[in-house]
C-alpha positions as CSV (number, residue, x, y, z in Angstrom):
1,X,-44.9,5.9,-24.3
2,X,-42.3,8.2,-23.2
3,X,-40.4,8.4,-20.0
4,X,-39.3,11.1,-18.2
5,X,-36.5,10.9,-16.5
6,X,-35.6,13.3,-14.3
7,X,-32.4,14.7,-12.0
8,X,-33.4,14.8,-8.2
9,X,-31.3,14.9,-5.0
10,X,-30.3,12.1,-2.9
11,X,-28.9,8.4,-3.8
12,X,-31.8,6.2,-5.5
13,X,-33.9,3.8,-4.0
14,X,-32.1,0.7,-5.1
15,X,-28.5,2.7,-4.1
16,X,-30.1,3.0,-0.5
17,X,-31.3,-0.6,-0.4
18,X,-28.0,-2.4,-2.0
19,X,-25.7,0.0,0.9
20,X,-27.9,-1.6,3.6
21,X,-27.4,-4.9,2.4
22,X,-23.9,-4.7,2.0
23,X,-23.9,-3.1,5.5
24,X,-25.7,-5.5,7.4
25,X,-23.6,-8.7,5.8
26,X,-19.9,-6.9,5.9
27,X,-18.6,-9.5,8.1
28,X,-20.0,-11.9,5.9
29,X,-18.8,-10.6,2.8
30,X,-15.0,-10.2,4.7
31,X,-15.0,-14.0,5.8
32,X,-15.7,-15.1,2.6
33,X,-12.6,-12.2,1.0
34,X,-10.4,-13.8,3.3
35,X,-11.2,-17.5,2.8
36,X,-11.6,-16.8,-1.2
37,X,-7.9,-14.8,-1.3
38,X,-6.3,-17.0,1.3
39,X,-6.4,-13.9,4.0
40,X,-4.5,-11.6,2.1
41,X,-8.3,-9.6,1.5
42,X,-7.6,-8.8,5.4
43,X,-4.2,-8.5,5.6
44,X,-4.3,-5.8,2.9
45,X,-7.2,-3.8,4.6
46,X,-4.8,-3.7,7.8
47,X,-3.2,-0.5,8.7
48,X,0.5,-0.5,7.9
49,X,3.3,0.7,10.6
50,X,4.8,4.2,9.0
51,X,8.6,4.3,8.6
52,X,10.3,6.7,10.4
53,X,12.3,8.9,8.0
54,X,15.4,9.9,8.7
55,X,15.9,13.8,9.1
56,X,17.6,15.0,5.8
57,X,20.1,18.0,5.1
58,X,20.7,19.6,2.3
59,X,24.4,18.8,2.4
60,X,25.4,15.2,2.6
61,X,27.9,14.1,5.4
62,X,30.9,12.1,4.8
63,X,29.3,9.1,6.7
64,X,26.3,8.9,4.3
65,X,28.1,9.5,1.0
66,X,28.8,6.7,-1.4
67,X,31.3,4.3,-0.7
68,X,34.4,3.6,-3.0
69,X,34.4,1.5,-5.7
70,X,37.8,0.8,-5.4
71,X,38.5,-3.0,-5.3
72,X,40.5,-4.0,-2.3
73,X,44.3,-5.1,-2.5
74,X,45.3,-8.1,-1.9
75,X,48.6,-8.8,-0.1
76,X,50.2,-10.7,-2.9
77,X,49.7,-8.0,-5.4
78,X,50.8,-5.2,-2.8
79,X,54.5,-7.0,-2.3
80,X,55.3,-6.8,-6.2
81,X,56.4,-9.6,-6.5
C-alpha cells in the first residue's frame, strides 16, 4: 500500500499540539534551564543595556588621536652625565 502524502496549509497536528505543551509548561521548562545551567539560561535571555556611542567625525581631534610611543626620560639620562 501506497501513501499519499500531500502539501496543505497550516502547521501539523502534532506541531500545534507540541507548541501548546511547550506553552503551557514555559515556566517550567525556564526553572529547570536556570537550575540545569546554573542561571546563566536566564541571565542570557535578559535584555542587555545598549552603549551609548560616542558621536564620531570624520576627522580625528588631537585629544582622541594616538598617544606617543616615546618612552619617558628619566632625569639621570637627561643631565649627561
Amino acid at each position: 500500500m501506497v501513501e499519499i502524502i500531500s502539501k496543505r496549509d497550516g502547521s501539523r497536528r502534532e506541531d500545534v499540539a507540541m507548541k501548546r505543551l511547550i506553552e503551557q509548561n514555559r515556566a517550567t521548562i525556564t526553572r529547570l534551564a536556570d537550575h540545569i545551567s546554573g542561571g546563566s539560561y536566564s541571565a542570557g535571555k535578559a535584555p542587555k543595556p545598549k552603549r551609548r556611542q560616542k558621536a564620531s567625525s570624520s576627522i580625528p581631534s588631537a585629544a582622541q588621536g594616538r598617544p606617543s610611543k616615546q618612552a619617558p626620560v628619566s632625569a639621570s639620562a637627561s643631565t649627561g652625565g
